[in-house]
Backbone as numpy.savetxt, mean C-alpha at the origin, in Angstrom:
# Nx Ny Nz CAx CAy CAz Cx Cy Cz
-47.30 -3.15 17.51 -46.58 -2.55 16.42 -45.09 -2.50 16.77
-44.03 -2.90 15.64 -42.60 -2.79 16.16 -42.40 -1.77 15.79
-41.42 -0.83 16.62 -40.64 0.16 15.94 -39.69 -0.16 14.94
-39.38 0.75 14.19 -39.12 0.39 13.15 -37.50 1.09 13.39
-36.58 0.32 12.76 -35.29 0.88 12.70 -34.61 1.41 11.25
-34.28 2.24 11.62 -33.40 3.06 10.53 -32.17 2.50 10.17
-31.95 1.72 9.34 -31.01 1.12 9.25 -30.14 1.64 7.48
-30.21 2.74 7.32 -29.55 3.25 6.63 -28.73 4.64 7.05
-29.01 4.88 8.27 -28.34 5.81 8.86 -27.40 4.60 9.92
-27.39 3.70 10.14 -26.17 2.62 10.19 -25.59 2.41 9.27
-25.61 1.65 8.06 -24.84 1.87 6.95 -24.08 2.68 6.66
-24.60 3.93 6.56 -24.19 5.29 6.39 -22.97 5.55 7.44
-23.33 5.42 8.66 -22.34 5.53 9.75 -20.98 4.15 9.55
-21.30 3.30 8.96 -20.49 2.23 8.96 -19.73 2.80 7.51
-20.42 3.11 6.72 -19.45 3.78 5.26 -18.65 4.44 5.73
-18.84 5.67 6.14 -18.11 7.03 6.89 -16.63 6.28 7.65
-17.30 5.46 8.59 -16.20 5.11 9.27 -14.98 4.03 8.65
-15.65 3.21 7.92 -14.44 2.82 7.01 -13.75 3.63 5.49
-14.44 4.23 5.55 -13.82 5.47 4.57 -12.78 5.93 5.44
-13.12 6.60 6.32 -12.32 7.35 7.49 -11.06 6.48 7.45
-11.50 4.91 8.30 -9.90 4.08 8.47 -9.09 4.27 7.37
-9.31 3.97 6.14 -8.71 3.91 4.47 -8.06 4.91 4.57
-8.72 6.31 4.94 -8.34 7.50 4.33 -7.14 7.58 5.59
-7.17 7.30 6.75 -5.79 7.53 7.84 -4.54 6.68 7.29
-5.13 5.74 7.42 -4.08 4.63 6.52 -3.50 5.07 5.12
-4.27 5.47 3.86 -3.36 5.88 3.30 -2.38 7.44 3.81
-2.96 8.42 4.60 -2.31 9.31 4.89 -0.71 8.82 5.83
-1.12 7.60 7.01 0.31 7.09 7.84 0.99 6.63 6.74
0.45 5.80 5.31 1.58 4.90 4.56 2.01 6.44 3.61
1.75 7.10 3.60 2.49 8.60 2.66 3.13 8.78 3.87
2.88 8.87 5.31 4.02 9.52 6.34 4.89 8.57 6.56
4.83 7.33 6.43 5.70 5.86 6.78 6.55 6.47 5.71
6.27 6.62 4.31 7.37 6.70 3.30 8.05 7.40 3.21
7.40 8.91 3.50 8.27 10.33 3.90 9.28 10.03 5.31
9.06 9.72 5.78 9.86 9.58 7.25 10.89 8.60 6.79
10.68 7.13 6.26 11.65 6.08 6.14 12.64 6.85 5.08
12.17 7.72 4.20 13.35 8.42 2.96 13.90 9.55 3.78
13.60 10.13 4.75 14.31 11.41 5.60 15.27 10.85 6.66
14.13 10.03 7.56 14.93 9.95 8.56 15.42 8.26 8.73
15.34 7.73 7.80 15.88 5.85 8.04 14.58 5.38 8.52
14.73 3.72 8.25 13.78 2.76 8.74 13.97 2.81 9.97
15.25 3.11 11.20 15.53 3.35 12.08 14.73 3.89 13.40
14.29 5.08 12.98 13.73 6.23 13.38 12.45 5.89 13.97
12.10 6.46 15.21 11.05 5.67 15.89 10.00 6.76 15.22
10.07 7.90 14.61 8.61 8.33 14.10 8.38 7.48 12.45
8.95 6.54 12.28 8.92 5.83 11.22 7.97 4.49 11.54
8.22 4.07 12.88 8.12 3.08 13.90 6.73 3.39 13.83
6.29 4.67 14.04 5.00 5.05 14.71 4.16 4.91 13.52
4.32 5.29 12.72 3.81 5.77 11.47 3.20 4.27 10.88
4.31 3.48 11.19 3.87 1.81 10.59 3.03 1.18 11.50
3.22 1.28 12.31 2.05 1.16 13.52 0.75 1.59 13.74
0.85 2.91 13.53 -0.57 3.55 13.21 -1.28 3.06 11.48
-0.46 2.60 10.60 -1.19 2.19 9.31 -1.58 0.40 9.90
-0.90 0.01 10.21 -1.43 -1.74 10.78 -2.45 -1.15 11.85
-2.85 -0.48 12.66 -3.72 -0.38 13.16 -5.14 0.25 12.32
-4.98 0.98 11.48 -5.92 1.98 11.01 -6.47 0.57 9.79
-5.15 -0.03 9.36 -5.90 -1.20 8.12 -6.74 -2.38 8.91
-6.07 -2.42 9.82 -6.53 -3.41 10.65 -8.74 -3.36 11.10
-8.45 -1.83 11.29 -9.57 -1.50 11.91 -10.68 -1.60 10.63
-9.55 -1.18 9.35 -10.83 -1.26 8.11 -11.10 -2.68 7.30
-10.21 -3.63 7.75 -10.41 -5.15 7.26 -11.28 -5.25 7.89
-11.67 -5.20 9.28 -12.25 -5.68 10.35 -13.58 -5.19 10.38
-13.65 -3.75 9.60 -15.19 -2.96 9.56 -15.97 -3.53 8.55
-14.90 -3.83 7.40 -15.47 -4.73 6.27 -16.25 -3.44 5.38
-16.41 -3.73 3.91 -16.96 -3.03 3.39 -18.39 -3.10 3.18
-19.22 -2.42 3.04 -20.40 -2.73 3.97 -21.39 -2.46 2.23
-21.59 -1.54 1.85 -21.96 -1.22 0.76 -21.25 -1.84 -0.22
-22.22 -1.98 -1.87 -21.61 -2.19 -2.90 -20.53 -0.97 -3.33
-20.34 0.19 -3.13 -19.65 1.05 -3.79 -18.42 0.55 -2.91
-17.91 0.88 -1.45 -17.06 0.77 -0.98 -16.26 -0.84 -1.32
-16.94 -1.63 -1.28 -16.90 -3.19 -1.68 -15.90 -2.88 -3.35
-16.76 -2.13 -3.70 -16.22 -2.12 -5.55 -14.66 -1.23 -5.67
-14.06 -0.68 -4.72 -13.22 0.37 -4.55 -12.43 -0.98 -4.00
-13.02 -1.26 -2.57 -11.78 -2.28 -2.14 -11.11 -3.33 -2.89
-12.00 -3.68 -4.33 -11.49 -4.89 -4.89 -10.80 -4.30 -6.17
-11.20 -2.99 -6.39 -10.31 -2.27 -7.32 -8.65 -1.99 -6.38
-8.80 -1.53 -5.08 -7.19 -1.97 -4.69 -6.64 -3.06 -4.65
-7.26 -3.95 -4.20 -6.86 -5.11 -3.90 -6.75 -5.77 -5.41
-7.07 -5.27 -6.14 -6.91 -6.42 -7.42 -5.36 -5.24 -7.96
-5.20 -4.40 -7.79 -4.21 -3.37 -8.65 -3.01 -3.73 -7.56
-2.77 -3.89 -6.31 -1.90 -4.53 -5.85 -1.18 -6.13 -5.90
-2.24 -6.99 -6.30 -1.85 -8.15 -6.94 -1.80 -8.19 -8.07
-1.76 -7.44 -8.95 -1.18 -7.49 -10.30 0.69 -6.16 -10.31
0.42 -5.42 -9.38 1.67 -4.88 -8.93 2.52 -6.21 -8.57
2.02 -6.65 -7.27 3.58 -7.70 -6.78 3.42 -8.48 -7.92
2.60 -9.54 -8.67 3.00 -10.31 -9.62 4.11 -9.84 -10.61
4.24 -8.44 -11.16 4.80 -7.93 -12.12 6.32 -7.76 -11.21
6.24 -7.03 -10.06 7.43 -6.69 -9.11 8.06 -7.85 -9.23
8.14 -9.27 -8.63 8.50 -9.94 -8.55 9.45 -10.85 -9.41
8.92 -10.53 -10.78 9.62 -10.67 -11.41 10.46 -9.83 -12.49
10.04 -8.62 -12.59 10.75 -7.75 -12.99 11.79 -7.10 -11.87
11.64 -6.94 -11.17 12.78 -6.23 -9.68 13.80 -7.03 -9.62
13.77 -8.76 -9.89 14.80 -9.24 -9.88 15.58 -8.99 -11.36
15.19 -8.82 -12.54 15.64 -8.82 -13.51 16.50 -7.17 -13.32
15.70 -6.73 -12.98 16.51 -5.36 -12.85 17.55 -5.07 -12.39
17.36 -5.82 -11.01 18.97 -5.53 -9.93 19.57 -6.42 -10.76
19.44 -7.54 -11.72 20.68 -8.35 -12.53 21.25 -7.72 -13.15
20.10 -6.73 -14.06 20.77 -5.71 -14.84 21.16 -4.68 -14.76
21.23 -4.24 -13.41 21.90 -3.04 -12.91 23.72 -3.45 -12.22
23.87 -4.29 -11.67 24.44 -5.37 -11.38 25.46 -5.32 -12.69
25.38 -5.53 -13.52 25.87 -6.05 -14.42 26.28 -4.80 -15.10
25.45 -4.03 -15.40 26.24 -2.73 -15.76 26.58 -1.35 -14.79
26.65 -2.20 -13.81 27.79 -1.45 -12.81 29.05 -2.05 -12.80
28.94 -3.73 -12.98 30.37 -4.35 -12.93 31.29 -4.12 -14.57
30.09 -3.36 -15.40 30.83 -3.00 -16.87 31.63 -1.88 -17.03
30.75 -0.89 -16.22 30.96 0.72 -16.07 32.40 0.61 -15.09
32.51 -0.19 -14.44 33.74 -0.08 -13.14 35.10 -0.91 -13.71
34.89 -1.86 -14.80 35.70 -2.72 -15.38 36.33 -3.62 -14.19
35.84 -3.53 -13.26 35.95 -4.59 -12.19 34.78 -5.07 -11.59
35.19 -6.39 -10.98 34.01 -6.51 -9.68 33.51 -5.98 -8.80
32.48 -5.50 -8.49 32.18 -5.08 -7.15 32.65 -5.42 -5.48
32.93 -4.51 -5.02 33.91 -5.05 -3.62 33.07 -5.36 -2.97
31.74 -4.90 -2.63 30.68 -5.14 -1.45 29.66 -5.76 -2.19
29.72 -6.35 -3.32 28.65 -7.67 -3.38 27.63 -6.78 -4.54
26.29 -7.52 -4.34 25.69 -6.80 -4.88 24.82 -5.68 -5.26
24.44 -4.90 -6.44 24.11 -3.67 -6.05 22.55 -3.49 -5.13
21.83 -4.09 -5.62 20.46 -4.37 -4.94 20.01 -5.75 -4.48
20.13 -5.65 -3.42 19.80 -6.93 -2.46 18.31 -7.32 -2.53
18.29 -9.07 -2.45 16.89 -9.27 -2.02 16.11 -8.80 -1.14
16.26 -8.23 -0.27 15.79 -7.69 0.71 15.29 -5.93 0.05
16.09 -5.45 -0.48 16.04 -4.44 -1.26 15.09 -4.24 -1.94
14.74 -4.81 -2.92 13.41 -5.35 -3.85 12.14 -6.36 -3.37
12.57 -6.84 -1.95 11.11 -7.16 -1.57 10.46 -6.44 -1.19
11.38 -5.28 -0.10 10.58 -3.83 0.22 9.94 -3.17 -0.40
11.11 -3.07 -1.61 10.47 -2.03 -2.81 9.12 -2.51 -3.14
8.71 -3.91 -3.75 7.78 -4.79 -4.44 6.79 -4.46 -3.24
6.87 -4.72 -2.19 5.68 -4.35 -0.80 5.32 -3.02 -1.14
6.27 -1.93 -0.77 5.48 -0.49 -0.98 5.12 -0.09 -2.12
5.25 -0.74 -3.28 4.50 -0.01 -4.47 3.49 -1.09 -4.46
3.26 -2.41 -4.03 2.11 -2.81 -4.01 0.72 -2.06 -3.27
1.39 -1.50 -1.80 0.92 -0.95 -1.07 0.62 0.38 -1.60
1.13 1.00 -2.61 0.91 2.72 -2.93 0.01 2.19 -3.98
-0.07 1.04 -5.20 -1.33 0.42 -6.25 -2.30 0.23 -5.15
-2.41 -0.05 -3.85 -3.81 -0.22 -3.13 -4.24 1.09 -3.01
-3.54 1.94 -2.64 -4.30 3.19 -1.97 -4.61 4.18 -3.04
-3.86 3.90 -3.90 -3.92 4.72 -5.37 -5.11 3.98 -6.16
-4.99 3.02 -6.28 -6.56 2.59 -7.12 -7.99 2.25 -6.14
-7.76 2.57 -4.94 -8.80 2.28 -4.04 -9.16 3.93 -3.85
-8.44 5.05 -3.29 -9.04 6.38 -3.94 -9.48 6.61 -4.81
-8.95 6.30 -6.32 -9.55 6.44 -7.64 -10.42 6.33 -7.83
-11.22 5.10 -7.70 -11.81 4.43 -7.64 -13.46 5.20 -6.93
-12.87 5.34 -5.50 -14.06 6.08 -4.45 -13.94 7.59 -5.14
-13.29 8.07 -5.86 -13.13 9.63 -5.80 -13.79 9.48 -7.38
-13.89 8.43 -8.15 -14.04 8.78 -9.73 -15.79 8.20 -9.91
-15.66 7.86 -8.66 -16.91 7.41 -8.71 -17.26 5.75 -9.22
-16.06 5.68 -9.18 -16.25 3.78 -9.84 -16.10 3.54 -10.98
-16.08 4.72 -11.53 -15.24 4.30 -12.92 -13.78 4.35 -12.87
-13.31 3.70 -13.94 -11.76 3.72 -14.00 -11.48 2.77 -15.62
């Protein structure tokens, strides 16, 4: 006779724990953002903070979603972040044109230091609100129960 294994109290333990990674990760990317608006991108508890979310996402790509519910949450972030950068991408540039432009109206001159929002400016931006549509529709999602 084989013993028989319980293999839903694995599952179970494998849910928990990638819930867990998700849930650290979104808590470091709320402390990454609070810290980078207080204390600069500079700042080594900013440093830490981004470090501990690449590690904590890292650990939950890697755990994989194991169940259909968790599975159905991850593709609800992951699909609300690629429809974020698609939209970012091209609206963020239209914006800094048009901010741009009615700063050089409002001043009746040119701008001395170039322009008002840099590419670099709006790729960041376009990354962290992609990144806040993951964690925001991937909670929703696990917390609403799968509806949305």
């Amino acid at each position: 006779m084989t013993p028989s294994i319980n293999k839903g109290a694995t599952g179970a333990k494998a849910a928990k724990r990638y819930f867990l990674h998700i849930d650290i990760s979104t808590a470091l990317f709320v402390a990454t953002i609070a810290t980078k608006m207080t204390l600069g991108s500079a700042s080594a508890v900013t440093g830490l903070a981004a470090v501990g979310l690449l590690i904590a996402m890292g650990l939950a790509i890697t755990g994989g979603p194991r169940d259909e519910f968790a599975r159905h949450s991850w593709h609800r972030g992951t699909a609300a972040a690629f429809i974020t950068m698609l939209v970012l991408f091209v609206a963020l540039p239209f914006a800094a044109g048009f901010m741009d432009g009615f700063m050089e109206a409002m001043r009746d001159s040119p701008q001395a230091n170039g322009a008002f929002v840099t590419e670099d400016d709006y790729a960041d931006t376009a990354l962290f609100l992609a990144m806040a549509a993951f964690f925001a529709a991937f909670q929703w999602s696990r917390f609403a129960g799968g509806r949305m």
